[in-house]
C-alpha positions, 0 to 999 in steps of 0.5 A: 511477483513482477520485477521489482523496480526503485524509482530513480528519479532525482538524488537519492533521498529526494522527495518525489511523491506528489501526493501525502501519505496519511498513516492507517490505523491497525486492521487495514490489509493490502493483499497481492492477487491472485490467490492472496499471494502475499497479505500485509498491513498498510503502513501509509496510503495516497492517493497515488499508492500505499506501502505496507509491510508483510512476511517474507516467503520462499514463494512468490507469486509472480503472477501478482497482477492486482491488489485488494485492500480490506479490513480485518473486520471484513466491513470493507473490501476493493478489489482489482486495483491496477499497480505497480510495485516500485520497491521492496526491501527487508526491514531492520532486524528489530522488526524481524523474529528469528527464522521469520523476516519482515519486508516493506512493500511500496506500490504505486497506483494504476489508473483507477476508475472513478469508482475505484478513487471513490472506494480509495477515498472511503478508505483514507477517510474511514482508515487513515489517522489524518497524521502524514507519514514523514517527508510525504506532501500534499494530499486533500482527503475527501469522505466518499459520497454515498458511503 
């Protein structure tokens, strides 16, 4: 997978997203193309991007160059989105099992055609529980139309 990079803009701690990320219910997957090099589930999603949390492996892909996100009742699926992953750090040992470790993976969105922001709002709207992360800020949640 590319290089992983934090953003360092202003202290640490700081608050720098632009848009509100909303919690997404369970069933909701983010997968790394291609060949779903790593699955996980979403955690929160924006407008601008989405984290979510998988099981580490040896191998990875670093060839990873679009993301997809479906559901697990296969009723959804967006595919090639363009993005950047922009952190990835392990998660507390509570949240690991054994030999097995779990990792958080931040990404921010390429630029997306209409079609794709339309597809990313049916997935906020269907998906996410309307209740913000915590320290995230504004972010409108439209229905797609049509869909």
């Amino acid at each position: 997978m590319e290089q992983w990079k934090r953003l360092a803009n202003g202290p640490p701690g700081a608050e720098r997203r632009k848009h509100k990320r909303f919690r997404v219910q369970n069933g909701g997957l983010a997968a790394l193309c291609p060949e779903f090099s790593i699955v996980g589930q979403i955690i929160d999603i924006s407008a601008a991007g989405l984290a979510f949390r998988y099981v580490a492996s040896e191998e990875r892909s670093k060839e990873s160059s679009r993301l997809s996100i479906l559901l697990t009742d296969g009723s959804f699926c967006f595919e090639k989105i363009p993005f950047e992953a922009v952190w990835d750090t392990p998660m507390p040992r509570e949240f690991s099992f054994g030999a097995i470790t779990l990792r958080r993976c931040g990404v921010q969105f390429g630029e997306l055609t209409n079609g794709q922001k339309l597809d990313l709002q049916y997935f906020m709207g269907r998906c996410s529980t309307g209740e913000p992360s915590a320290g995230c800020s504004d972010h409108v949640r439209e229905e797609a139309p049509g869909r």
